[in-house]
C-alpha positions as CSV (number, residue, x, y, z in Angstrom):
1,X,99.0,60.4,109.1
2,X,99.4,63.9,110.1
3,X,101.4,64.4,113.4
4,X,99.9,66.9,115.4
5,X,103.3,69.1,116.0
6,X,103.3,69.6,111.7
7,X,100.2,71.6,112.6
8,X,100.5,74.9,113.4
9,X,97.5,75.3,116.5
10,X,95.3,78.4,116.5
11,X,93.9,79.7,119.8
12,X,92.1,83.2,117.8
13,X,89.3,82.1,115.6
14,X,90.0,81.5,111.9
15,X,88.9,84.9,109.6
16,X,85.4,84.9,108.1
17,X,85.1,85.2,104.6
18,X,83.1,88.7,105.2
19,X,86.6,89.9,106.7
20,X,88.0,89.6,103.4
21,X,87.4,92.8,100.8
22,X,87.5,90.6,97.7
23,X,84.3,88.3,99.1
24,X,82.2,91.6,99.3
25,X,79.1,91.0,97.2
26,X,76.7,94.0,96.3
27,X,73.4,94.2,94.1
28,X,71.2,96.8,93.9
29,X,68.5,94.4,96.2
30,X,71.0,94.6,98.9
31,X,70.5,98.2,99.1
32,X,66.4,98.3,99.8
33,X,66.6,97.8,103.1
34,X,69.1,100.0,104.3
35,X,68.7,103.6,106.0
36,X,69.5,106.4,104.4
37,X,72.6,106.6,106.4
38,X,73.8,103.3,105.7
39,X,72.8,103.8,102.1
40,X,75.3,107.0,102.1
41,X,77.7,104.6,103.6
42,X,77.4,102.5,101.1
43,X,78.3,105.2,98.3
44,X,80.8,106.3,100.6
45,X,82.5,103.2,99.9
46,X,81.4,102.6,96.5
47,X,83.2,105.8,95.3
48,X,86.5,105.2,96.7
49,X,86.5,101.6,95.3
50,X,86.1,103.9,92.2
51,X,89.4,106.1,93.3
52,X,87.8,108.5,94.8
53,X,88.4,110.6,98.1
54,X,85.0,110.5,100.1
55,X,83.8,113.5,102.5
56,X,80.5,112.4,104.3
57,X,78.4,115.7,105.3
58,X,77.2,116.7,108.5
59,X,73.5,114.7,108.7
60,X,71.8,117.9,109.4
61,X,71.9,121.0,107.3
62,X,73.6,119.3,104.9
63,X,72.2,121.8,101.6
64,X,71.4,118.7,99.7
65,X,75.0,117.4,99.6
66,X,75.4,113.7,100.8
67,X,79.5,113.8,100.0
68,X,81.7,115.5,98.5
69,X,83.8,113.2,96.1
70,X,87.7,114.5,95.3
71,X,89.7,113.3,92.2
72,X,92.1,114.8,90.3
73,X,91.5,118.3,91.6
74,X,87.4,118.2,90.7
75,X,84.8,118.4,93.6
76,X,81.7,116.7,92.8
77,X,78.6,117.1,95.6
78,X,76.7,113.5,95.9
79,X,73.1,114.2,96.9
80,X,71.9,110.2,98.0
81,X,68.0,109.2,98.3
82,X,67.6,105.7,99.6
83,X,63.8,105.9,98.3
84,X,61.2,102.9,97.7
85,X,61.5,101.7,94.4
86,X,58.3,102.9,93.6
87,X,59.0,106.9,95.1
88,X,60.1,108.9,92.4
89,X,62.5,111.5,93.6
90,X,61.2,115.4,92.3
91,X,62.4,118.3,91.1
92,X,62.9,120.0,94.3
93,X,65.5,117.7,95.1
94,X,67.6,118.6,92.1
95,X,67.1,122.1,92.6
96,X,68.5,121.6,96.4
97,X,71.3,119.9,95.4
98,X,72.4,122.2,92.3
99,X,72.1,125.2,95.4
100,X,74.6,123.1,97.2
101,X,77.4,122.1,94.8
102,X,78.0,126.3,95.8
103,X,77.9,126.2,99.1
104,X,80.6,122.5,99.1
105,X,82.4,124.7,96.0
106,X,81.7,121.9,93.9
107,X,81.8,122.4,90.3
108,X,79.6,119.0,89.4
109,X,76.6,117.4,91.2
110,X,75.2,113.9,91.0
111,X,71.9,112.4,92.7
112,X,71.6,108.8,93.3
113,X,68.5,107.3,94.0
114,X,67.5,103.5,94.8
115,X,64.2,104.2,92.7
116,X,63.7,106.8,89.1
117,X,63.5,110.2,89.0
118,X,60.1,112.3,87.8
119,X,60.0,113.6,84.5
120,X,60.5,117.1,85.8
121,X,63.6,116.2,87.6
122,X,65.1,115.0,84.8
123,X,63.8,118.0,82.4
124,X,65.3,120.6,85.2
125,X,68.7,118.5,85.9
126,X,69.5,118.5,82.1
127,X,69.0,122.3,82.2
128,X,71.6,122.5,85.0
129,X,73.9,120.1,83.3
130,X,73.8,118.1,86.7
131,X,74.0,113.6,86.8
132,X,71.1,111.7,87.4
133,X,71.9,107.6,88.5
134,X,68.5,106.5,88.6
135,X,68.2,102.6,89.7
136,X,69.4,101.0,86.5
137,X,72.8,103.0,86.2
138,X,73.3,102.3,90.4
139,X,73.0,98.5,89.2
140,X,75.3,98.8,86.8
141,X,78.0,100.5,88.8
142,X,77.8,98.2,91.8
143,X,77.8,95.5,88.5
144,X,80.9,97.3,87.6
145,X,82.6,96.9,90.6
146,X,81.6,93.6,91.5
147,X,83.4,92.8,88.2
148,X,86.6,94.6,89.1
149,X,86.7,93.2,92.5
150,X,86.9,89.3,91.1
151,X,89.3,90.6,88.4
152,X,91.4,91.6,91.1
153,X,92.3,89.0,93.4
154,X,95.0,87.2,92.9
155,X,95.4,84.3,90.7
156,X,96.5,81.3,92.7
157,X,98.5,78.0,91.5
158,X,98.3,75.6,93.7
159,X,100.4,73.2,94.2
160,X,100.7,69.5,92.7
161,X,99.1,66.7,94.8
162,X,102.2,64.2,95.2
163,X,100.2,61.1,96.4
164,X,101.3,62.1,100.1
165,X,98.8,64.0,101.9
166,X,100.9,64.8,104.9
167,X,103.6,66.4,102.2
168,X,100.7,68.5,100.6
169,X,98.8,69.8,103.4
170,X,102.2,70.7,104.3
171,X,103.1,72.6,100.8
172,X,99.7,74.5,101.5
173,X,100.3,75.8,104.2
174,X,103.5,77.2,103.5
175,X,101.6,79.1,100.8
176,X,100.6,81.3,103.5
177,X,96.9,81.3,102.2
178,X,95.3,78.6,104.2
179,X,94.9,78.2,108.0
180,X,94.6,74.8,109.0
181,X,92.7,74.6,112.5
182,X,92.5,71.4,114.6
183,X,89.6,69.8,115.3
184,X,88.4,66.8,117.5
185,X,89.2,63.2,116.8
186,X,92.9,64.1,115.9
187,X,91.2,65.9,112.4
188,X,91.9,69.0,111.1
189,X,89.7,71.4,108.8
190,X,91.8,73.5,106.2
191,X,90.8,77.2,105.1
């Protein structure tokens, strides 16, 4: 039996798993139904899970400049287009962007769309040496960062069971990684 006072009681509720960095998920789905503010957001914090520094621009008369990325001395202007998957972004959005990398003294540009790009975007952004992430590549960053995220938490060895359940519970908990939290009917539920 497990004696109440071994317990340590919680009056503050016990910490979702959506509190914890590690259990953030991502796919490029997720990302279709957000605005185009919470889509920069998103990028905002995608990019410094990548090492960057992240400046958001100002929402309005932004010259086609989302954010402004920093690493290791280099200024990159992010232009961001939460579009329908089935929207291609143009041209003229390239040509925006590349105007603005001057006025953010940027020396590289990417655009990032949630859909493809026309063929005339692509024709004029090669010309101006600028980065396209169409849909595919997005994917594969948020894939790439998914990946990193599990590869990062901690590895965890727990503790043998020694046939006394009052003894283990006990063990965990001194781990400092589980919360136990009592419950009616003199049970407890561990976390």
């Amino acid at each position: 039996n497990i004696l109440k006072e071994d317990i340590i009681s919680r009056d503050e509720p016990i910490p979702k798993e959506k509190d914890n960095k590690n259990a953030l998920k991502f796919n490029i789905y997720s990302l279709d139904n957000l605005s185009g503010k919470e889509f920069e957001e998103f990028l905002k914090w995608m990019f410094q899970e990548l090492g960057f520094a992240v400046e958001l621009t100002k929402v309005t008369a932004d010259s086609g400049v989302d954010l402004v990325l920093k690493k290791d001395k280099e200024k990159i202007a992010v232009q961001a287009k939460r579009y329908n998957r089935n929207t291609k972004v143009s041209n003229e959005v390239v040509l925006k962007t590349h105007g603005g990398m001057g006025v953010y003294k940027c020396s590289k540009s990417i655009i990032i769309t949630t859909s493809y790009f026309t063929n005339q975007a692509k024709s004029d952004a090669q010309k101006l040496n600028m980065e396209l992430w169409d849909r595919d590549i997005l994917s594969a960053k948020i894939d790439e960062i998914n990946n990193n995220l599990n590869n990062n938490k901690p590895k965890i060895e727990f503790p043998d069971y020694n046939s006394n359940l009052h003894k283990s519970l006990l063990n965990l908990k001194s781990m400092n990684i589980f919360e136990i939290e009592k419950k009616e009917n003199g049970k407890y539920d561990l976390y």
